[in-house]
C-alpha positions in Angstrom: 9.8 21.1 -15.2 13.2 19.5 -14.3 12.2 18.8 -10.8 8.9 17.7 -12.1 10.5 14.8 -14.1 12.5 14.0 -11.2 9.6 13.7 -9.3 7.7 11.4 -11.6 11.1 9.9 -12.0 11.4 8.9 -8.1 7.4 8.4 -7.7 8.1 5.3 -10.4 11.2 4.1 -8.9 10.0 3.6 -5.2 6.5 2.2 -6.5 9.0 -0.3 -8.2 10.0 -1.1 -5.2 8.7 -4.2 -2.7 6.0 -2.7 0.1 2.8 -3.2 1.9 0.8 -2.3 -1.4 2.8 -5.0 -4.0 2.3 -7.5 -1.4 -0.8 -7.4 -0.5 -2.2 -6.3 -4.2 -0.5 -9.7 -5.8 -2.0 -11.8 -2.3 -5.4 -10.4 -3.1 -5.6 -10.7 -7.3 -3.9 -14.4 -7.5 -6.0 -15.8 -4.6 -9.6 -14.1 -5.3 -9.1 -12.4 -8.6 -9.1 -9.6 -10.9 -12.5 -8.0 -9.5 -11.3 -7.7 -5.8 -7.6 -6.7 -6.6 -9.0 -3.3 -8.4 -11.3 -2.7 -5.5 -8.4 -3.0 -3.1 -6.6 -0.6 -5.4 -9.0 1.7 -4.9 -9.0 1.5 -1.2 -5.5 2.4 -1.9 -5.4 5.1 -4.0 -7.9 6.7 -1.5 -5.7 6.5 1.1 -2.4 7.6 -0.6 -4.6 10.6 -1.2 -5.8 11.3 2.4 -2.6 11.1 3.3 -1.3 13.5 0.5 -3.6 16.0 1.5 -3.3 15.8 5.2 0.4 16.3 4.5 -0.3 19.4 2.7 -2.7 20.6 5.1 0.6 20.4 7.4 0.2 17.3 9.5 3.2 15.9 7.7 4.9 18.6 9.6 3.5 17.5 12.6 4.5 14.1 12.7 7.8 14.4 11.6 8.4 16.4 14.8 6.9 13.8 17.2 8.3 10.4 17.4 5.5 9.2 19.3 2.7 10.0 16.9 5.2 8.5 14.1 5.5 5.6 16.4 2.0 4.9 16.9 1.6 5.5 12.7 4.6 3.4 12.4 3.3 0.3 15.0 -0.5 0.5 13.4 0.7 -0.2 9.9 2.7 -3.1 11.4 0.0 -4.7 13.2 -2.5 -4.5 10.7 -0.5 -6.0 7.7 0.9 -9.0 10.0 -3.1 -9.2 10.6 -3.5 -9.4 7.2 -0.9 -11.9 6.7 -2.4 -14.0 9.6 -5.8 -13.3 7.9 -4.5 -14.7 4.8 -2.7 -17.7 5.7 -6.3 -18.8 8.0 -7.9 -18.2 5.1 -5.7 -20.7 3.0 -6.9 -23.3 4.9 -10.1 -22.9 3.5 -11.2 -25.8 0.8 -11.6 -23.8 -1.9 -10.7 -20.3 -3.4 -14.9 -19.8 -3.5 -15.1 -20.4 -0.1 -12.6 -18.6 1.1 -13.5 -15.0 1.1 -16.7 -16.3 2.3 -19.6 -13.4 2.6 -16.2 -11.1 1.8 -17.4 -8.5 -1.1 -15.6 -5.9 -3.2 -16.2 -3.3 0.1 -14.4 -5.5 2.1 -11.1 -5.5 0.2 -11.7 -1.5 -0.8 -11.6 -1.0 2.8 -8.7 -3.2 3.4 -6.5 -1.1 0.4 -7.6 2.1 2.4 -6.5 1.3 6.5 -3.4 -0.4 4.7 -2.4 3.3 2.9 -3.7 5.0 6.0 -1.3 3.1 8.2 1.3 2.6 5.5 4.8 3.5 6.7 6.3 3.5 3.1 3.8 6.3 1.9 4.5 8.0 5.5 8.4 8.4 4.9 7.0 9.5 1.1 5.3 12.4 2.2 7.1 13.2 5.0 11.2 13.0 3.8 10.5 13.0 0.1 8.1 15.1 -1.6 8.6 17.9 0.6 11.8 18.1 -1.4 10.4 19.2 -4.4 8.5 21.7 -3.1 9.3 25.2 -4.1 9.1 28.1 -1.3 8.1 30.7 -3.9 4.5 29.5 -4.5 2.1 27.8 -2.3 3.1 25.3 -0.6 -0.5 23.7 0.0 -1.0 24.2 -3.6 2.3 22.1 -4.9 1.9 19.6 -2.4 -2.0 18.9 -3.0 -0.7 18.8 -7.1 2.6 16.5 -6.4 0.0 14.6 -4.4 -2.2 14.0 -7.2 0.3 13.4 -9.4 2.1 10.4 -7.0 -1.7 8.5 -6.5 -1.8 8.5 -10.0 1.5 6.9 -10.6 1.1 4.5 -7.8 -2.3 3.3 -9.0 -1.2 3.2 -12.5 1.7 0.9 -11.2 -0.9 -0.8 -8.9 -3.0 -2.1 -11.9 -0.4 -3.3 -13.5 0.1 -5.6 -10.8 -3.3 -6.5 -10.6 -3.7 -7.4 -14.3 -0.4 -9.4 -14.0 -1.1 -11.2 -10.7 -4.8 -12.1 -11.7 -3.6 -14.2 -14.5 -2.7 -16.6 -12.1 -5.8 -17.1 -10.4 -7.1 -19.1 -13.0 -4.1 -21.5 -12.2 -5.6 -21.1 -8.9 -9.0 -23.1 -9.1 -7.1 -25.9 -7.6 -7.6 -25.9 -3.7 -3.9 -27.4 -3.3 -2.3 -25.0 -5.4 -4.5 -21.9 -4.5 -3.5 -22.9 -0.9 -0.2 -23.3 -1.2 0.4 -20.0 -3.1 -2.4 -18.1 -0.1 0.9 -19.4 2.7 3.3 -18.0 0.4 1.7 -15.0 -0.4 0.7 -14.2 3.2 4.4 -15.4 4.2 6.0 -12.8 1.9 3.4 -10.1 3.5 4.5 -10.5 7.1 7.9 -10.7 5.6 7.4 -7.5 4.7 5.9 -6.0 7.5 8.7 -7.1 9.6 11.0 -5.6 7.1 9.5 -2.1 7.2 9.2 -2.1 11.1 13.1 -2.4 11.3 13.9 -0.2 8.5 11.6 2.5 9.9 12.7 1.8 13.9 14.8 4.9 13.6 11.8 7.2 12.2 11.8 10.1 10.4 15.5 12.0 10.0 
């Protein structure tokens, strides 16, 4: 039970903490709204738990013994969020908030939330270094890591709609074209921002 708090206690902290998800959850809420921020947190939370469970089914293991395959992880969440970004910032250009998802729907951004979390670096290093710390020897290991996998998605989406509730109060605000454009460059500035960030701290790979 003490390394369970700790867990829940470190799960909280690093979803605190600035990455592909806060980015692109607070880009997708202020610009288009409350309705397509929770189906991009879905996508998320989907993919936080594919990756969970492919980590307990070992491939975890796998990948944190071949720096190509982490580099080929590590390069495809990099690409896609600078896409993203670039995706983003066209998109600001557009006249008005309404027109600039265009024939985008609620799939769209689910499936956007889901390669993002697939590719993720961030949840990579989380379920390759970290949980595998708190994962007794004595029991199952399939079995604790498919529970303290569980247990993480739900944090992280609790922490995800947070930012989705918070975020979408802007859009609102929004309706203008001039400010919803000038917030979309901002937004999609701070997402390549990020990107970048996590391909240098993550150029070493997985210790």
């Amino acid at each position: 039970m003490d390394n369970l708090g700790v867990f829940i206690l470190t799960a909280f902290l690093i979803e605190s903490t600035p990455g592909p998800n806060m980015a692109f959850l607070a880009l997708i809420s202020a610009t288009e709204g409350r309705r397509y921020g929770f189906a991009t947190t879905l996508g998320v939370a989907l993919g936080l738990l594919i990756i969970g469970l492919l980590a307990a089914a070992g491939v975890a293991a796998v990948i944190s013994q071949s720096p190509i395959m982490f580099q080929i992880l590590r390069w495809g969440g990099i690409v896609y969020l600078l896409y993203l970004a670039w995706e983003g910032w066209r998109e600001a250009g557009e006249n008005s908030p309404s027109t600039a998802h265009g024939a985008k729907s609620s799939a769209t951004y689910f499936r956007h939330g889901l390669i993002v979390n697939l590719l993720n670096p961030k949840a990579a290093f989380f379920y390759i270094a970290i949980l595998p710390t708190f994962v007794s020897t004595t029991d199952t290991s399939f079995t604790q890591t498919a529970s303290l996998t569980l247990l993480y998605v739900g944090i992280a989406t609790i922490m995800h709609i947070l930012i989705v509730t918070f975020a979408s109060l802007f859009n609102p605000f929004l309706a203008d074209p001039k400010r919803n454009k000038m917030t979309r460059q901002i937004l999609s500035l701070a997402l390549a921002v990020v990107a970048i960030w996590f391909g240098y701290s993550t150029r070493g790979g997985v210790s």
